[in-house]
C-alpha positions in Angstrom: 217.0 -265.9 19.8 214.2 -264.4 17.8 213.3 -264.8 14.4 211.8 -262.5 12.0 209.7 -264.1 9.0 209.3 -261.2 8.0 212.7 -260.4 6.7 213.6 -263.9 5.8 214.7 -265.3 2.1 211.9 -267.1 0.5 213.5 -270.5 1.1 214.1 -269.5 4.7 209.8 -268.6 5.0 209.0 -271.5 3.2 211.1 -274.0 5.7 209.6 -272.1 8.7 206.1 -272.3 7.7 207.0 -276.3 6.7 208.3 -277.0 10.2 205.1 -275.2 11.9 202.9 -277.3 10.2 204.3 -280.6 11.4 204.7 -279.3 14.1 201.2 -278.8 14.7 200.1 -281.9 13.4 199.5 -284.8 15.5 202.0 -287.3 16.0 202.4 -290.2 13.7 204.2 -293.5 14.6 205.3 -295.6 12.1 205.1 -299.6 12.9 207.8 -301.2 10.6 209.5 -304.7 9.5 209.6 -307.4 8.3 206.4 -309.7 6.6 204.6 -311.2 9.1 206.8 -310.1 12.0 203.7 -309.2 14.0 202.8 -305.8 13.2 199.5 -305.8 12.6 199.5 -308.0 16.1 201.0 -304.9 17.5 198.7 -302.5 16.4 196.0 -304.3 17.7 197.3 -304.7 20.7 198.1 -301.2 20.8 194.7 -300.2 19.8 192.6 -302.0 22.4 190.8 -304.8 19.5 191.6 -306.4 16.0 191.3 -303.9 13.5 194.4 -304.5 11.5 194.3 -307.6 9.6 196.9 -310.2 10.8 197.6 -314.4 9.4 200.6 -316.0 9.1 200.9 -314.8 5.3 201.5 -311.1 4.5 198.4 -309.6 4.9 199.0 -305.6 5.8 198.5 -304.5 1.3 198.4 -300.5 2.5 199.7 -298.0 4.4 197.0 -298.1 7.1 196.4 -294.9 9.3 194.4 -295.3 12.6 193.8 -292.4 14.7 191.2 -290.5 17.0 187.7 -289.8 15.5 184.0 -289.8 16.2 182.6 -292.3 13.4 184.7 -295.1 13.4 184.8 -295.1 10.0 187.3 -294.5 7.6 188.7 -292.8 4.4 190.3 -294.6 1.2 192.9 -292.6 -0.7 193.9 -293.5 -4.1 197.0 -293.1 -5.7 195.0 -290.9 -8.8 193.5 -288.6 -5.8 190.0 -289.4 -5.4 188.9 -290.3 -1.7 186.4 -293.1 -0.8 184.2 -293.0 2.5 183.9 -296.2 4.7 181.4 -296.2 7.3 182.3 -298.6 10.9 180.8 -301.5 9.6 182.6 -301.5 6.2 186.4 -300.8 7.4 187.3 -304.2 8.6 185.4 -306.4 5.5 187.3 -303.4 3.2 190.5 -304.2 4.9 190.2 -308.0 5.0 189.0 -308.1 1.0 192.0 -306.2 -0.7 193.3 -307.8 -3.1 197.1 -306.8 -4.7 195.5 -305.3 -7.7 192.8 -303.0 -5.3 195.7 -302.4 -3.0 198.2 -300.9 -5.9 195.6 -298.3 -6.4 195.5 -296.9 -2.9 197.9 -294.7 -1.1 197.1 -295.3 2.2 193.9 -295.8 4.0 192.5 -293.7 7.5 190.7 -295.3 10.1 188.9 -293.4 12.6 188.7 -295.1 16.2 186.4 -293.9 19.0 187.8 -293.4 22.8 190.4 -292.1 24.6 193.1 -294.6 23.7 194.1 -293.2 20.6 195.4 -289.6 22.0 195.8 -287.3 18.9 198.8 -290.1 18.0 198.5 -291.4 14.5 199.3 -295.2 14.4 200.5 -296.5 11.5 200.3 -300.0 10.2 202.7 -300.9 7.1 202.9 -303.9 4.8 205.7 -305.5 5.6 209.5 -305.4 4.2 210.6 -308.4 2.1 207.1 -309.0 1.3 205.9 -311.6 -1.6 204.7 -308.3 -3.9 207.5 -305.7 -4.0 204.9 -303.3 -4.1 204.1 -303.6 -0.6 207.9 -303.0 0.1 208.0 -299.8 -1.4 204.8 -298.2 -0.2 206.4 -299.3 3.3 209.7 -297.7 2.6 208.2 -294.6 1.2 206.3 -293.9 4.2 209.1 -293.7 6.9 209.8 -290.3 5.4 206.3 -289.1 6.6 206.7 -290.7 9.9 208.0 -289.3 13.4 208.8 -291.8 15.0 209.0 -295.4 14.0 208.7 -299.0 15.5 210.6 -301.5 14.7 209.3 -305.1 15.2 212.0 -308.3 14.5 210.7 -311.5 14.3 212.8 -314.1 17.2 213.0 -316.8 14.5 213.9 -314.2 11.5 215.7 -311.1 12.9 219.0 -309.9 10.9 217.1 -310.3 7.7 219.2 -307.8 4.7 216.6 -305.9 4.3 216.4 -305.0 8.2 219.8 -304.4 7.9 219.6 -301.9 5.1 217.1 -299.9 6.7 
């Protein structure tokens, strides 16, 4: 089956070209659930050392993206568009000092790590689902539409929770 770009409907050029693009991107895994289900936990994990911040209150307050890069440091996005520059050193006191207010403000945040361990896979740590500030609950759900695959991480003393169940 070939298809020919060329002769395709606008719509029809616009999908292809879409679908090529993520396509080409890396792949980008979505860690979901849950407050304090042990995501962040899992992401460190995952990742080799404690990046992510992790307590026994909610305390995930972006949409944070870790994936492959030489610095180690990382990149703020803000919701109005402008982008901040972390270096290594700053990323985790950044991370650990949000604040509600500061974290309303940011979209998501990218963090670089060095090594082998990352691939080209995106990992993605989320604030969790039935969290104390709704806020956190919708930047979570709004981000499973820009995922390709997610995780899904139950608490054993909480799991069945309605929100779990309506995702």
């Amino acid at each position: 089956w070939f298809f020919d770009i060329q002769k395709a409907s606008r719509p029809e050029q616009s999908m292809v070209i879409a679908a090529r693009e993520r396509l080409a991107r890396p792949l980008t895994i979505a860690i979901m659930g849950e407050f304090s289900a042990g995501k962040s936990t899992f992401v460190n994990a995952l990742l080799g050392e404690a990046v992510a911040p992790m307590g026994v209150l909610p305390t995930t307050t972006t949409i944070n993206v870790f994936r492959s890069g030489p610095s180690g440091g990382g990149r703020v996005h803000y919701r109005d568009g402008h982008i901040e520059t972390l270096a290594a050193d700053e990323v985790q006191p950044f991370l650990h000092g949000l604040d509600s207010t500061a974290a309303a403000t940011i979209r998501h945040v990218e963090i670089e790590r060095t090594g082998l361990r990352m691939g080209d896979t995106a990992v993605v740590d989320t604030p969790g689902l039935n969290a104390l500030d709704p806020f956190h609950e919708q930047v979570a759900r709004g981000f499973i539409d820009e995922a390709d695959a997610v995780v899904w991480l139950f608490s054993a003393t909480r799991s069945g929770a309605a929100s779990e169940v309506g995702m």
